[in-house]
C-alpha positions in Angstrom: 85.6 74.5 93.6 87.4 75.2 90.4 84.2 74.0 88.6 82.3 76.5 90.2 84.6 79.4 89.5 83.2 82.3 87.1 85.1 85.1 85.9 83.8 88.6 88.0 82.2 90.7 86.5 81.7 94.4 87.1 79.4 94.2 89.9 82.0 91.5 91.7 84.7 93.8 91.1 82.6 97.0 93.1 81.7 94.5 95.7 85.6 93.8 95.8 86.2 97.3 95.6 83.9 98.1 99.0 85.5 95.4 100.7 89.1 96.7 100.1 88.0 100.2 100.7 86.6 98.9 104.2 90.1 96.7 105.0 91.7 100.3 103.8 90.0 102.0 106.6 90.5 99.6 108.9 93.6 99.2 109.4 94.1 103.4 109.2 92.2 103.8 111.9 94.3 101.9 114.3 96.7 104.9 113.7 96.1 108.0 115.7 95.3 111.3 114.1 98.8 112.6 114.7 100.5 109.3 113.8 103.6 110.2 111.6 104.0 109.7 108.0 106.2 106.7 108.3 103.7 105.1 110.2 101.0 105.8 108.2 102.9 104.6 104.9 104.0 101.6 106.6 100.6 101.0 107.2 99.7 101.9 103.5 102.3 98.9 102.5 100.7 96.5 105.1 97.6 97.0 103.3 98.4 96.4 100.1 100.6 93.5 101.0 97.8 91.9 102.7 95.1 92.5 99.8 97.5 91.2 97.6 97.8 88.3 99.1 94.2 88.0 100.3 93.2 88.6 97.1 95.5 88.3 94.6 95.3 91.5 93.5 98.2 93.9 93.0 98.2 97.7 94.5 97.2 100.1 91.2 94.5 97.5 90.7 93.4 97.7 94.4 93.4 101.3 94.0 91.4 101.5 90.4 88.8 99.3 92.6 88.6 101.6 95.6 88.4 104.8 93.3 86.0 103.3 91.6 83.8 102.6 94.4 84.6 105.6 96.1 83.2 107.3 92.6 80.5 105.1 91.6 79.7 102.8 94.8 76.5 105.1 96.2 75.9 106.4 92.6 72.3 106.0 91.9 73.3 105.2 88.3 75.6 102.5 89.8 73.3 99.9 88.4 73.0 100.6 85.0 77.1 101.6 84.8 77.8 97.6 86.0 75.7 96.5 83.3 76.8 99.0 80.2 80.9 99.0 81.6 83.1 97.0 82.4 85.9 97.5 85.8 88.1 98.9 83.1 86.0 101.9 81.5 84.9 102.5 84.9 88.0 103.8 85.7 88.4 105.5 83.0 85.2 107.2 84.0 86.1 107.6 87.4 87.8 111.0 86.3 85.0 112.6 84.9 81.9 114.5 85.5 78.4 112.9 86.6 77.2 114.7 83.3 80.1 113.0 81.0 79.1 109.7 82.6 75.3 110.2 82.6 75.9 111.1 78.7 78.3 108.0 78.0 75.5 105.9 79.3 73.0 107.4 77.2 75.2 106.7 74.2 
């Protein structure tokens, strides 16, 4: 296994993002529309506990994924942002406007 192992790269770390995002809603969904804010924290902290140790990855990161996806995932630029960024610029450009990215990628 450990021979086999490759370091992600931008494209892995989407695909992680989507599946996160799709745990995320998952287990929100199981709360009702007026569930109270305890609840739905607690639920928050389940989450991230479990993708942490699913995953290994810690909860900011886990977040920087989902935004990312969230930003970029149905992008139609997607494809050419994995290849010219990497996880961390991406978030970085999560922030900013499909013209600022669209120019960065030009550049």
């Amino acid at each position: 296994m450990l021979d086999t192992y490759r370091k992600p790269n931008t494209t892995d770390w989407m695909e992680i993002g989507r599946e996160v995002l799709d745990r995320k809603e998952a287990v929100l969904a199981c709360l009702s529309d007026d569930s109270n804010a305890r609840k739905k924290a607690a639920a928050t902290r389940f989450f991230y506990s479990f993708v942490q140790s699913t995953y290994g990855i810690k909860q900011g990161t886990a977040r920087q994924l989902i935004r990312n996806y969230q930003r970029f995932g149905g992008s139609n630029m997607r494809a050419d942002l994995e290849r010219a960024f990497t996880t961390s610029e991406l978030t970085i450009l999560a922030a900013r406007t499909d013209d600022e990215v669209a120019s960065r990628l030009r550049h």
